[in-house]
C-alpha positions in Angstrom: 13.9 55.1 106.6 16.8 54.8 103.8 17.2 51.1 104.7 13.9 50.4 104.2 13.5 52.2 100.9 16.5 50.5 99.8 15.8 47.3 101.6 19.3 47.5 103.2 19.7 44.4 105.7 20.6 45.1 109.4 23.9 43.5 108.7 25.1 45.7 105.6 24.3 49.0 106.7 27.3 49.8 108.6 29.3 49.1 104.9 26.2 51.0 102.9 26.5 53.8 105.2 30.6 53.8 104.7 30.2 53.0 101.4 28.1 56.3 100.9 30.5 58.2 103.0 33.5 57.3 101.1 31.7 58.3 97.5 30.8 61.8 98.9 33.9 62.5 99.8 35.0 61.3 97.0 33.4 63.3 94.6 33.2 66.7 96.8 37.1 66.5 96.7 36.7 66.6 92.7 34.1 68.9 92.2 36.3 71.1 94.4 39.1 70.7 92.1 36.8 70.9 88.8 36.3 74.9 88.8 40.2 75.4 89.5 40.6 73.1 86.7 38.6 74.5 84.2 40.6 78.0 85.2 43.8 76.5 84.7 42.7 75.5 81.3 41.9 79.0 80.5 45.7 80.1 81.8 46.9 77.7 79.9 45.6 79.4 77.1 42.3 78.3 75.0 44.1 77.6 71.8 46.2 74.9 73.7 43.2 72.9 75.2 43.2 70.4 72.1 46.6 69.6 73.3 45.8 69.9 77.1 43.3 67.2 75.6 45.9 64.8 73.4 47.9 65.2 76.3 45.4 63.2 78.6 44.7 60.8 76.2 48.6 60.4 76.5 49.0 60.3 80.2 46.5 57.8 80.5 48.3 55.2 78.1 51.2 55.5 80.5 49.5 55.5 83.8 47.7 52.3 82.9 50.8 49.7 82.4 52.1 51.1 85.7 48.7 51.0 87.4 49.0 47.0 85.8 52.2 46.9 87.9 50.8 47.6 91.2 47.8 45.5 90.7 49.8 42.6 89.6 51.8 42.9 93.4 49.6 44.3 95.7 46.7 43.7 97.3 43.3 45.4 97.9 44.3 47.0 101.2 47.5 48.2 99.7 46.4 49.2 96.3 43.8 51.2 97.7 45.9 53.6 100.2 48.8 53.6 97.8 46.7 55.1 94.7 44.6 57.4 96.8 47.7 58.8 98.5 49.7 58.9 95.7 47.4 61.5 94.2 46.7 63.4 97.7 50.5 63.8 98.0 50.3 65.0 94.0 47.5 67.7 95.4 50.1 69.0 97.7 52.6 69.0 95.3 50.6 71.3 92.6 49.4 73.6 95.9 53.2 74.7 96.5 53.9 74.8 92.6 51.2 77.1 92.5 52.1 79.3 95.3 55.4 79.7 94.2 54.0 81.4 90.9 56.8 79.2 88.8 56.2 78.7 85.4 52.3 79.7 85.7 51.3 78.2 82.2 53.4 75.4 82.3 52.0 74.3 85.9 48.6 75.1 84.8 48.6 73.0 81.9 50.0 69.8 83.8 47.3 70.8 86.6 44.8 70.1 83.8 45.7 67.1 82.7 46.5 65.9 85.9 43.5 66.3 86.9 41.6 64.5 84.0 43.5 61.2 84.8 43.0 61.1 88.5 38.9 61.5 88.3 38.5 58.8 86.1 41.1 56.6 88.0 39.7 57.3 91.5 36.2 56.7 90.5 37.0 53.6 88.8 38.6 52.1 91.2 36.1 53.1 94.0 33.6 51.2 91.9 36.1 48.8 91.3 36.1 48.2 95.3 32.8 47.8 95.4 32.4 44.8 93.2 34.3 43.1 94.7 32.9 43.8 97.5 29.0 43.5 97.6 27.4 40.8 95.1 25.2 40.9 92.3 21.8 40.7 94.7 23.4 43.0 97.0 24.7 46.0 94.1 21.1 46.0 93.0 19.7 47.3 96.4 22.5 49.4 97.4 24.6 50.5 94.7 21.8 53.0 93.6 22.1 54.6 97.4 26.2 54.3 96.9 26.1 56.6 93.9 23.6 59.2 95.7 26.3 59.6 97.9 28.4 60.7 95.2 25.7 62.8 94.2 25.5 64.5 97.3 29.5 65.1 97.5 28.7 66.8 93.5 26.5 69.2 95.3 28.7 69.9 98.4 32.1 70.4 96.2 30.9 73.3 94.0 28.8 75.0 96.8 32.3 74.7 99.3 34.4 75.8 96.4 32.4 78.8 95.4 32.2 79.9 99.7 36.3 79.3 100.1 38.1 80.5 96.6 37.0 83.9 97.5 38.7 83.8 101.6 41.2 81.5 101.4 42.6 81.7 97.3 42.3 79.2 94.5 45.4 77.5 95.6 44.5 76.3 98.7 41.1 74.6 97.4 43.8 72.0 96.2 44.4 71.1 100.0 40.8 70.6 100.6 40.7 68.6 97.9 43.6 66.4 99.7 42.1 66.5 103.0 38.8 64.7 101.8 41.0 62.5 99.3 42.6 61.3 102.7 39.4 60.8 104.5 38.1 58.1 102.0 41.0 56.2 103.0 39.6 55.7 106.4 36.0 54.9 105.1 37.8 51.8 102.8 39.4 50.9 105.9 35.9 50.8 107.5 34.6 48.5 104.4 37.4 46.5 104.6 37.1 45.7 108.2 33.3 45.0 107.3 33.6 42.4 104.8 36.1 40.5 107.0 33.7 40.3 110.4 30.5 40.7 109.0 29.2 37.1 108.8 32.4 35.6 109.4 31.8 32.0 110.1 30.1 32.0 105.7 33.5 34.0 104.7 37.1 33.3 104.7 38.9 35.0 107.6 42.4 35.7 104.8 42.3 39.0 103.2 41.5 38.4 99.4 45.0 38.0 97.5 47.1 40.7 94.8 45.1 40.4 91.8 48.4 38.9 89.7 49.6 38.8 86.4 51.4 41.3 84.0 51.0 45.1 83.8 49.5 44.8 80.6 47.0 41.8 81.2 44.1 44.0 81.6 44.5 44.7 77.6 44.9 41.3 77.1 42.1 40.0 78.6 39.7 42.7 76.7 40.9 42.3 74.0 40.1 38.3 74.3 36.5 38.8 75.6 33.4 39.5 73.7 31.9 40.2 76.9 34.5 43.5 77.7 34.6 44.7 74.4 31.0 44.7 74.3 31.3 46.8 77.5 33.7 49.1 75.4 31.8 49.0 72.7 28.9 50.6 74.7 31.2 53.3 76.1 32.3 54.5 72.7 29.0 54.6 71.9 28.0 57.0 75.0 30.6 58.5 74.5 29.6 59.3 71.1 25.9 60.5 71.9 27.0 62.8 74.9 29.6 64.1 72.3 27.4 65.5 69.7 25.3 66.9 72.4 27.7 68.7 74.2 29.1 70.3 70.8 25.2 70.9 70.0 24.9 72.7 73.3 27.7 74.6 72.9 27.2 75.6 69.4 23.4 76.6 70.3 23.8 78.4 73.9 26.7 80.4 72.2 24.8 82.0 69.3 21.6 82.4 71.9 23.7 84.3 75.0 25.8 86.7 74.2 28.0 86.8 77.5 30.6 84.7 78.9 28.5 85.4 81.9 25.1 84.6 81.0 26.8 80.9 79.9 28.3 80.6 82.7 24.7 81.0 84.9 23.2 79.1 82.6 25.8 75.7 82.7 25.5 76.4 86.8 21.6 75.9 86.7 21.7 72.7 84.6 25.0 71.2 86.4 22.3 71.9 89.8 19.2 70.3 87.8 21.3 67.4 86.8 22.9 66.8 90.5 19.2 67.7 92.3 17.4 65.2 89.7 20.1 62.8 89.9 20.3 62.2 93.7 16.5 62.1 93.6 16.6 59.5 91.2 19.5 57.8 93.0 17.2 57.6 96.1 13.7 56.7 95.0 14.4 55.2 91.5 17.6 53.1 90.7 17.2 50.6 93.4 13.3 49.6 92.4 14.2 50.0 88.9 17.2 47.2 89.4 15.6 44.9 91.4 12.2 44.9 89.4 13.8 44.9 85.7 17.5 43.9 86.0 20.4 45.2 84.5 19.7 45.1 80.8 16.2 47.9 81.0 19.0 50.3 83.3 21.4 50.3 80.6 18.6 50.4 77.8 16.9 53.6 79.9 19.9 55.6 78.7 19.8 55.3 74.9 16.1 55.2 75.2 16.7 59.3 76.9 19.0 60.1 74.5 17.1 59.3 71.5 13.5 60.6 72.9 15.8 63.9 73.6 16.9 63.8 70.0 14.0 63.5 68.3 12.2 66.2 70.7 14.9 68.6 69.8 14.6 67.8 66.2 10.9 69.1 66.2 12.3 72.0 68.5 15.8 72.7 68.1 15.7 75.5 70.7 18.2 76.3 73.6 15.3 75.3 76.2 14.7 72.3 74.4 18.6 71.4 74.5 18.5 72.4 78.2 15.6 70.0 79.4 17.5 67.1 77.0 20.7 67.6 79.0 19.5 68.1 82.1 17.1 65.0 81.9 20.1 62.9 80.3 22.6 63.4 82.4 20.5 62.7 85.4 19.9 59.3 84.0 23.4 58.9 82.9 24.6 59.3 86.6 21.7 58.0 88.1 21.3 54.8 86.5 23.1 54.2 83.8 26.5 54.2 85.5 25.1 51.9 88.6 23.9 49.3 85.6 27.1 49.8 84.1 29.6 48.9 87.0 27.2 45.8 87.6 28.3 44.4 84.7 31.6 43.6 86.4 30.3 41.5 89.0 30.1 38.5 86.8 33.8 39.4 86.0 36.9 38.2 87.7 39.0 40.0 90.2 41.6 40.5 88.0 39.1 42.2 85.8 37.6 44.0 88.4 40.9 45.9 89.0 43.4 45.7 85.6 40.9 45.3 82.5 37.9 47.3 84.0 40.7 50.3 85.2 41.9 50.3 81.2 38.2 50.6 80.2 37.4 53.4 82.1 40.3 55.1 81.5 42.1 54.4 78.3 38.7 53.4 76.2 36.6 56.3 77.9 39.1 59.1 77.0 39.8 57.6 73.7 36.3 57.5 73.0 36.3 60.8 73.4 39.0 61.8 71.4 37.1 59.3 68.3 33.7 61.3 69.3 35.3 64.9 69.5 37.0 64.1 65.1 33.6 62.1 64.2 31.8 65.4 66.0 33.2 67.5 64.1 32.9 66.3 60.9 29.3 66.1 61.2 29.8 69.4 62.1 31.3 70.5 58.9 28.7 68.7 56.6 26.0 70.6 57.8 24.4 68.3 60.8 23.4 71.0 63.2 20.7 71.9 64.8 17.3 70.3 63.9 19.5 67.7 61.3 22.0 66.1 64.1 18.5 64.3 64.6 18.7 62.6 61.3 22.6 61.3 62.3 21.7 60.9 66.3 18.6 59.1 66.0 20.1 55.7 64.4 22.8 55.8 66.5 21.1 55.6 69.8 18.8 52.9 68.3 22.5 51.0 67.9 23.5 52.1 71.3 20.1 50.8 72.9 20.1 47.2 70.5 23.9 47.1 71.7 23.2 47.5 75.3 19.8 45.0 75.8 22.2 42.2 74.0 25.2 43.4 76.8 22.5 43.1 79.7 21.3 39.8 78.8 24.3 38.3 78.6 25.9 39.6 82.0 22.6 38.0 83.2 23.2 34.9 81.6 26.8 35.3 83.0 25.3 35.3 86.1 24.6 31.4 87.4 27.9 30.4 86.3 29.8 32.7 88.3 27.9 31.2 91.2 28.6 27.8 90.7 32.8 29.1 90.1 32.6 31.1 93.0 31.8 28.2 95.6 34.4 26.0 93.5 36.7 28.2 94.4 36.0 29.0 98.1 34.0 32.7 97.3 31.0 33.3 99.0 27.9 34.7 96.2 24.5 35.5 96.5 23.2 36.6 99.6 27.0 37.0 100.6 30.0 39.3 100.3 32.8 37.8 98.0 36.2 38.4 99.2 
């Protein structure tokens, strides 16, 4: 039934149904680790979490060169294990450290961090991985079933974690975590294997080389290309939106409940409206919507959300109101908008794919934040709350959505070009898998 909805061809289900495997395992690993993590924040002590925060902005500026490094020398079937067991072997690592009860605060502040650095870096280089493997015709029909996967994993992690912490301790959830960190690793080994058989007399039989150059070429290279720091630029810019929402939402559900626990209900209800309405949309929406409209209305849809949500809550700036906006944008955020956005990198090199794209979803996505959180805040402080953030958020998304039709249209302009470079240089495109 799933392959027909998403029009999944006899030949790429085995690395559809792989590819879903590996992202739900994926991200029930993290959103096993997520509650510990917000805990450790709180051990850490509250009035440290703007440094908790500096702190990741400043573990992700050195990850990234040394990332560079190991993308420069290895190749996808190294890269891959070594990252992902790099960070498993870090799990078991913190486990022990935590056990041993030494230095609690210390530990618990490097467990935050820690933690912060390796979500974005493991998703982004899961997507990365499947860019390069499946092609622009191909991400459109299956990269919306892909991320549902993900979006089941972000229903089974929380619902696992809330069973276990109270049997087996906080501690061990980190094991867990590990154990389905490990298990994606044989999942890329069942892509892998896929992309080299499948088809084989259209592809080359050679696994596809290291992706070369310096640590640092991924900063080059945006720096050099309208095209990437127009993908930036449209980060900053979500990052910016969902920023003065989430300050909004706190700001507004803390003068309307009282009690830590009555926030604490309420953020579990929407985080389950956002994962329920995004795996719907995952399944019956972001395929069709792809394939009918392209890339460009998917990465409009977004902006479009967030300014509707605006304006409604400017007529009703009410914590119901708020709730529906977040729960509805967020759904679209993870439903479609970040499909649309890891599409952009087809057109892109390999290189790309792995160095520049890695420092844009790391590097430019937590500095964005840490530019959102100051620019927040200062609205903040001259008075833009409540039924007024509308008056600052409403011309911004009409930016964000001008900024990302002209990004869509030019990755599909992008698009024929990369087709004709691909078979000058030996790659298979269109109705094939690149290697």
């Amino acid at each position: 039934m799933l392959g027909r909805v998403f029009m999944i061809e006899p030949v790429e289900r085995p690395a559809a149904a792989w590819s879903f495997a590996c992202f739900f395992l994926l991200l029930s690993g993290y959103y096993v680790l997520r509650p510990v993590r917000d805990a450790m924040g709180i051990e850490s002590g509250v009035h440290n979490l703007p440094w908790l925060f500096s702190g990741t902005f400043v573990a992700m500026l050195a990850a990234v060169p040394l990332f560079g490094w190991a993308a420069a020398r290895w190749r996808r079937g190294t890269l891959l294990p070594a990252v992902y067991g790099f960070f498993a072997v870090h799990l078991v690592l913190f486990y022990a450290a935590l056990r041993s009860g030494f230095a609690p605060t210390a530990v618990a502040g490097a467990f935050f961090i820690w933690v912060s650095v390796y979500n974005l870096f493991v998703v982004s280089l899961f997507w990365s991985f499947m860019v390069d493997v499946f092609d622009d015709r191909q991400a459109k029909r299956l990269f919306g079933f892909v991320a549902a996967g993900g979006s089941a994993g972000a229903l089974a992690g929380p619902a696992l974690a809330a069973l276990l912490v109270t049997v087996v301790g906080t501690a061990t959830l980190l094991l867990l975590s590990a154990a389905f960190l490990i298990a994606t690793l044989v999942c890329f080994a069942r892509i892998d294997h896929w992309t080299r058989h499948a088809g084989a007399a259209q592809r080359p039989r050679t696994p596809p080389p290291a992706v070369g150059g310096a640590a640092w070429a991924g900063i080059k290279t945006v720096a050099a290309s309208p095209y990437l720091l127009g993908i930036c630029l449209y980060i900053v810019l979500t990052s910016l939106l969902a920023t003065l929402v989430y300050f909004e939402q706190a700001r507004i559900v803390g003068a309307s409940l009282p009690s830590s626990e009555q926030r604490t209900a309420l953020f579990a209800t929407l985080d389950l409206a956002v994962n329920i309405l995004a795996l719907l949309l995952q399944v019956f929406a972001t395929a069709p919507l792809l394939r009918r409209f392209g890339v460009a209305i998917a990465l409009v849809l977004l902006p479009a959300v967030t300014l509707l949500g605006f304006g409604f809550y400017g007529v009703f700036p009410a914590l119901l109101a708020m709730a529906a906006f977040q729960v509805v944008r967020r759904a679209t955020e993870y439903a479609i908008a970040r499909p649309a956005r890891e599409m952009l990198f087809v057109t892109v090199a390999r290189e790309q794919k792995y160095k520049s794209k890695n420092f844009i979803d790391t590097v430019v996505y937590r500095g964005g934040d840490a530019f959102s959180g100051w620019v927040t805040a200062a609205f903040g402080s001259a008075g833009f709350v409540g039924a007024k953030l509308a008056l600052v958020a409403i011309p911004v998304a009409a930016i964000w959505m001008l900024a990302s039709w002209l990004l869509g249209r030019t990755q599909q302009a992008m698009l024929p070009s990369v087709a004709v470079s691909g078979r000058r240089n030996g790659e298979v495109h269109n109705d094939h898998i690149a290697p």
